[in-house]
C-alpha positions as CSV (number, residue, x, y, z in Angstrom):
1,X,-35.5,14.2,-97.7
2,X,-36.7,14.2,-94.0
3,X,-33.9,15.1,-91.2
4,X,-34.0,14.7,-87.9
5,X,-31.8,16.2,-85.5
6,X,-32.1,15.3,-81.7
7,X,-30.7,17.1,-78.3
8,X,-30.9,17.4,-75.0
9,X,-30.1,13.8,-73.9
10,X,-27.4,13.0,-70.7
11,X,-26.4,12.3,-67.7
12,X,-28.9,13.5,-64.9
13,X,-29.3,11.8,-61.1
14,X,-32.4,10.5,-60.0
15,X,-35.3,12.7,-59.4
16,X,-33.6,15.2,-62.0
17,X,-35.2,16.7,-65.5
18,X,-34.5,16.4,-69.0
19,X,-35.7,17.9,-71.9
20,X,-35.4,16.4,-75.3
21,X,-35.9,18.4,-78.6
22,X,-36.1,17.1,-82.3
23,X,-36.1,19.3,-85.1
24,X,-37.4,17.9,-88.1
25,X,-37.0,19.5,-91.9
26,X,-37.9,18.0,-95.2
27,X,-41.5,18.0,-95.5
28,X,-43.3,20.2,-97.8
29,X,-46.4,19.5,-96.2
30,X,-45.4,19.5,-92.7
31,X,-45.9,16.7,-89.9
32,X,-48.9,14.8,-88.6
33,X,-47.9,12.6,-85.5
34,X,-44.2,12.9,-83.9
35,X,-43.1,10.9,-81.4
36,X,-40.7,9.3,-78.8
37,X,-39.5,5.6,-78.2
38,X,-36.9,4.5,-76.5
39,X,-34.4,1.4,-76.2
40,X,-32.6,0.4,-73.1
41,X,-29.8,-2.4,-72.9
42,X,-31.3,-5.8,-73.5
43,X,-34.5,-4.8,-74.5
44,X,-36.8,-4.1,-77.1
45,X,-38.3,-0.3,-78.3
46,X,-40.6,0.6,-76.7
47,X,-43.4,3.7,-76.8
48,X,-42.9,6.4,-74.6
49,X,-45.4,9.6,-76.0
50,X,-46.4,10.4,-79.5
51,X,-48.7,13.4,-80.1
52,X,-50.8,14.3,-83.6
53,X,-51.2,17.2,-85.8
54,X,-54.0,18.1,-83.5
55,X,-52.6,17.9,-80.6
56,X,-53.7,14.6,-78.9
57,X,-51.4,12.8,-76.6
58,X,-50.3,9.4,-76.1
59,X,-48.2,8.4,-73.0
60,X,-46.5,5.2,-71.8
61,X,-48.1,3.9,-68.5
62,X,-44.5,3.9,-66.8
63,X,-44.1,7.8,-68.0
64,X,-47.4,9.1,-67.3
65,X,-47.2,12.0,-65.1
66,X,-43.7,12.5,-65.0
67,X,-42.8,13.3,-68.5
68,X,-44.8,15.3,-71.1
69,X,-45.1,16.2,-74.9
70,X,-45.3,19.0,-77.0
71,X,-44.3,20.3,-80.3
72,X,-44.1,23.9,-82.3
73,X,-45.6,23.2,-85.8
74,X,-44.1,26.5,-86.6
75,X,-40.7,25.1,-85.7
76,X,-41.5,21.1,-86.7
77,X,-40.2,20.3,-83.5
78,X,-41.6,18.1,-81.1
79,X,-40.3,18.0,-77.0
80,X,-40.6,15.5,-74.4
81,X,-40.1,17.2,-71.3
82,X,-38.8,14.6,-68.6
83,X,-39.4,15.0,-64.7
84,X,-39.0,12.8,-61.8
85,X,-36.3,10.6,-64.0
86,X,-35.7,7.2,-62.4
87,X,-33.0,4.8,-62.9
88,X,-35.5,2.9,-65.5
89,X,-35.5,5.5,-67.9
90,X,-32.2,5.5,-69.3
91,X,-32.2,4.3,-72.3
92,X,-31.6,5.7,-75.7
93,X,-34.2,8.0,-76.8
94,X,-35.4,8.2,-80.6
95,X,-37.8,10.2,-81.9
96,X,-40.0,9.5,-85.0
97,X,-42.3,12.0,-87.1
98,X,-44.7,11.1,-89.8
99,X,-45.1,13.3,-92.8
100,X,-48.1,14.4,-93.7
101,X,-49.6,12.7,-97.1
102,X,-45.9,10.1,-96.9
103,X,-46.8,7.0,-96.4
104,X,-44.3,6.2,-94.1
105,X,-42.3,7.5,-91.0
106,X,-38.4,8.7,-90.3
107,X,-36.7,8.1,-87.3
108,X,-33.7,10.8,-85.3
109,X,-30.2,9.2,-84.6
110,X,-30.9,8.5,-81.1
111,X,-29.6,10.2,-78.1
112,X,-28.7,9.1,-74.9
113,X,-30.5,9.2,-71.4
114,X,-28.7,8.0,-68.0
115,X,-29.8,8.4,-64.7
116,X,-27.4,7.8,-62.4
117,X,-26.6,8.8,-58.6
């Protein structure tokens, strides 16, 4: 069974960084792409950065720039390193990962982003 288990999420003022981590376990086979969304109040998910097995990367317009991706295949964990946060970015953050030869994806529990002054 795939886990996912998310940190680095809180409360950071404006122009501040974050870094999220998700370590993900369960796969025999590993992980092709990972991934970030995110929800804020009121709206829908949306796509913040997803990166494959080979490394390509995938960001939001409204994060490009400012936050970047990553992962350690040794470590299944993927990062989403967050500079330059604005109040627009807080939201919850969920990541996603995509077993490789599963035909489907798993998602983390979610963990919280505010930016606040």
């Amino acid at each position: 069974q795939v886990q996912l288990v998310e940190s680095g999420g809180g409360l950071v003022q404006p122009g501040g960084s974050l870094r999220l981590s998700c370590a993900a376990s369960g796969s025999a086979f590993g992980f092709n792409a990972m991934g970030w969304y995110r929800q804020a109040p009121g709206k829908q998910r949306e796509l913040v950065a997803t990166i494959t097995g080979g490394g390509s990367t995938n960001y939001a317009d409204s994060v490009k720039g400012r936050f970047t991706i990553s992962r350690d295949n040794a470590k299944n964990t993927v990062y989403l390193q967050m500079n330059s946060l604005e109040f627009e970015d807080t939201a919850v953050y969920y990541c996603y990962v995509v077993p490789l030869y599963v035909g489907r994806d798993y998602w983390g529990q979610g963990t919280q982003v505010t930016v606040s002054s």
